[in-house]
Backbone as CSV, one residue per row, in Angstrom:
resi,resn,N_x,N_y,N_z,CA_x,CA_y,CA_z,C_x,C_y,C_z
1,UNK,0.852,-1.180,0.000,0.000,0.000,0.000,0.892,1.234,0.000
2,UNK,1.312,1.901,-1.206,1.955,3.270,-0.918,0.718,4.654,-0.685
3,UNK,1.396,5.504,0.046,1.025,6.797,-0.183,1.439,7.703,-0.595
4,UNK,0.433,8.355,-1.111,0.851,9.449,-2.636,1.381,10.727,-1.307
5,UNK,2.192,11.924,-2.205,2.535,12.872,-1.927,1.152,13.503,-1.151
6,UNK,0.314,14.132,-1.765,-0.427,15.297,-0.659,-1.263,14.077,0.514
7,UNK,-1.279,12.725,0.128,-1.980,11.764,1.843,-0.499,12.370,3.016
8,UNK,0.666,12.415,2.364,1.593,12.614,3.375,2.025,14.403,3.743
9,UNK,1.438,14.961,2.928,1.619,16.402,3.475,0.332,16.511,4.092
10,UNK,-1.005,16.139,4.188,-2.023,16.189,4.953,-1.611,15.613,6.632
11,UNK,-1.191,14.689,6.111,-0.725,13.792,7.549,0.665,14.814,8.289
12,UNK,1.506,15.083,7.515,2.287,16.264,8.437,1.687,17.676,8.412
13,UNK,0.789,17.618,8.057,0.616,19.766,8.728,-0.563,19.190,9.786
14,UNK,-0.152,20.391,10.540,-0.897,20.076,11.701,-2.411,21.524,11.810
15,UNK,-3.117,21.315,12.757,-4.051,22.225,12.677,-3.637,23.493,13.125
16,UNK,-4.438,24.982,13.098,-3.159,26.101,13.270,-3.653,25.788,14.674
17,UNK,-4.574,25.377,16.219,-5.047,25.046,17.262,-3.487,24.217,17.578
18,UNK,-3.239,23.158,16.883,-2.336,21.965,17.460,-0.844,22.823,17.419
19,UNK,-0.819,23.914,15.976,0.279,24.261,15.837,1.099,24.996,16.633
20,UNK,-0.139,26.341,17.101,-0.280,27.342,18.234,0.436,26.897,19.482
21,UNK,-0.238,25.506,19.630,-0.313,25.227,21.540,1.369,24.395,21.452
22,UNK,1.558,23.557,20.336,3.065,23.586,20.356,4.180,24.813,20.044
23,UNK,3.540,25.732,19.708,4.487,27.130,19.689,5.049,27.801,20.982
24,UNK,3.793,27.645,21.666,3.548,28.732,22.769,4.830,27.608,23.883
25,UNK,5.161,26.419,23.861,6.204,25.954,24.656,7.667,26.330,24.827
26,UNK,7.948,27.058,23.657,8.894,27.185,22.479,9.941,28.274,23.560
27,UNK,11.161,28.875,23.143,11.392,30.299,23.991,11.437,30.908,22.210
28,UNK,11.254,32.247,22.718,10.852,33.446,22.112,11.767,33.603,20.553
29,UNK,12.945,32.938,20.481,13.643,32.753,19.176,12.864,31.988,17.747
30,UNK,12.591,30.923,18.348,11.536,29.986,17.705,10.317,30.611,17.186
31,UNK,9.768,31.184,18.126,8.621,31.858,17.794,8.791,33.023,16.646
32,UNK,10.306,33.649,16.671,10.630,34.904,16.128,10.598,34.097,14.863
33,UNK,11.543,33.540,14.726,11.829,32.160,13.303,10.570,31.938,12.465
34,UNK,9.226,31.050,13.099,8.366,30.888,13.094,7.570,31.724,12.202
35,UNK,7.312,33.091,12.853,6.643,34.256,12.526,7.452,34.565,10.932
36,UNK,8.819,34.806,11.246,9.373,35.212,9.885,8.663,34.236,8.767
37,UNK,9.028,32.679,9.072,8.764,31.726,8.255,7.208,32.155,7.606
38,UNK,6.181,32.333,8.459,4.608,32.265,8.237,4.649,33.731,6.977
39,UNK,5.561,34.450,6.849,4.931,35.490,5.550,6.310,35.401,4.790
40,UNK,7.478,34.390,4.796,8.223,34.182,3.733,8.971,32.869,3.350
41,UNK,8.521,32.438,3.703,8.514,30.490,3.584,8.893,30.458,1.748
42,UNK,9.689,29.170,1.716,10.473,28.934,2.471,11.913,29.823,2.147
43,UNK,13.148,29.717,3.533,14.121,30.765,3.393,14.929,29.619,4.469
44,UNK,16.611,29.906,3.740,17.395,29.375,4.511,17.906,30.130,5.240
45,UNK,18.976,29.065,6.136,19.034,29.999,7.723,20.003,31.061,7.559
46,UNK,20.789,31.554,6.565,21.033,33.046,6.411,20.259,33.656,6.173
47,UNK,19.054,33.788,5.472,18.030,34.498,4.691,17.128,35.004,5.849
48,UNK,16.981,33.975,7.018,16.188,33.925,8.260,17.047,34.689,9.297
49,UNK,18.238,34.505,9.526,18.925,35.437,10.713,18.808,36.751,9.644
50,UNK,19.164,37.391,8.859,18.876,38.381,7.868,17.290,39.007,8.053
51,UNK,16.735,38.020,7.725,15.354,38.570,8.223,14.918,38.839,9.787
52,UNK,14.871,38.197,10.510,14.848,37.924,11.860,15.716,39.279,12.388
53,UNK,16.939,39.263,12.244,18.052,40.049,13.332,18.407,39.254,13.941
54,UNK,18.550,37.830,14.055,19.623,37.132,15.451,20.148,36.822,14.607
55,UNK,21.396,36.351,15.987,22.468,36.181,15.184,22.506,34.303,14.368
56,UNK,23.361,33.927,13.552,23.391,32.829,13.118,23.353,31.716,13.915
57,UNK,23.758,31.668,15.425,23.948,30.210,15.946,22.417,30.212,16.847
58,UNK,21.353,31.531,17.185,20.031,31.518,17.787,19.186,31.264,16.704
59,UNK,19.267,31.232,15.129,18.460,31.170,14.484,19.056,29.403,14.130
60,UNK,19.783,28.717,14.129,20.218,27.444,13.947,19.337,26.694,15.944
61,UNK,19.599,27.525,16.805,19.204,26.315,18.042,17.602,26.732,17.221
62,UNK,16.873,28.058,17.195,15.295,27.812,16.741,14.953,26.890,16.217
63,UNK,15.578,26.850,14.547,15.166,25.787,13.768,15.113,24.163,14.527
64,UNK,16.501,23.682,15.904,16.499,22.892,15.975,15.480,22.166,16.845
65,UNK,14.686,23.844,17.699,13.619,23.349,18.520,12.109,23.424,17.979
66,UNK,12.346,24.292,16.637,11.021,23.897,15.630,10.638,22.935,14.919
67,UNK,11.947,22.168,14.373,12.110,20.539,14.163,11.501,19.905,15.108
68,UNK,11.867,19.566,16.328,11.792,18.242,16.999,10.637,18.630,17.441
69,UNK,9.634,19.754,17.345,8.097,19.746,17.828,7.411,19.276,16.094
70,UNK,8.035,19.356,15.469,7.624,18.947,14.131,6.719,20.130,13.575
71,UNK,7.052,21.209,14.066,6.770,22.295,13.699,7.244,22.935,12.023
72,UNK,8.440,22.954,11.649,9.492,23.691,10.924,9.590,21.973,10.142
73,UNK,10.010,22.316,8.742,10.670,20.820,7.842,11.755,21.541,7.342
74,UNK,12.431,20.894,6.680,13.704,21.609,5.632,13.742,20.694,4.328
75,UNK,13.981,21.086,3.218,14.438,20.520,1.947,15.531,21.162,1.543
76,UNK,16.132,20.519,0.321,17.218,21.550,-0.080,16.738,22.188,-1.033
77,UNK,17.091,23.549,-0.963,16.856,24.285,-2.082,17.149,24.414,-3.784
78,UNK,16.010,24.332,-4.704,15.967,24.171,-6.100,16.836,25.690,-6.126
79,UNK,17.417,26.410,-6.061,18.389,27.595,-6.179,19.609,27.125,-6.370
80,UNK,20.401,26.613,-5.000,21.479,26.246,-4.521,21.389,24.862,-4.031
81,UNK,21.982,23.777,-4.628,21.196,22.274,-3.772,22.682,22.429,-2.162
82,UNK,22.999,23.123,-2.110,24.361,23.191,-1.054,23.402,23.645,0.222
83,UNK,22.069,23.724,0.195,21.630,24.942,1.078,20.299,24.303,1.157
84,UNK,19.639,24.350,2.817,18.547,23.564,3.084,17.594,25.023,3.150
85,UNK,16.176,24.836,3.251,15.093,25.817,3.356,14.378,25.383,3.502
86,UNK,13.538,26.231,4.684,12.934,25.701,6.055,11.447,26.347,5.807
87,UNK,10.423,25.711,5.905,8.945,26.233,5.776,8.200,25.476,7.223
88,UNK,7.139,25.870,7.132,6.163,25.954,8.090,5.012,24.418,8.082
89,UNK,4.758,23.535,8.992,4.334,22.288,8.616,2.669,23.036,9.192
90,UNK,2.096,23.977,8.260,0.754,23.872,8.763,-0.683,23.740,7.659
């Protein structure tokens, strides 16, 4: 039994209720990340400390605590394949 592409992007975005209440655990970097991500998705993590204002190693721990809530995904970018870009799982 395979599943097609959008059964598995349905199954990872979450509701913006589920998304919210895993945000709000977060500290305030994540959230900053987050916010950037929600009006310029997707952007790698120079493009994001650039946007944002932190510096490069607070916008790398964000991403790593927006990951493991399964918040944040990454692919590599059709631009540069050297370079991952990070969007919003909602």
């Amino acid at each position: 039994m395979s599943t097609s592409t959008a059964e598995m992007n349905r199954e990872d975005s979450l509701s913006e209720g589920e998304f919210r209440e895993r945000l709000r655990e977060l500290p305030p970097s994540a959230k900053l990340v987050a916010k950037v991500l929600e009006g310029d998705a997707p952007l790698s993590q120079g493009e994001l400390a650039e946007e944002s204002l932190l510096p490069d190693r607070t916008v790398r721990y964000a991403l790593n605590r927006l990951e493991e809530t399964e918040l944040v995904s990454s692919r590599y970018s059709f631009k540069d394949a050297r370079k991952q870009v990070y969007f919003l799982n909602t």
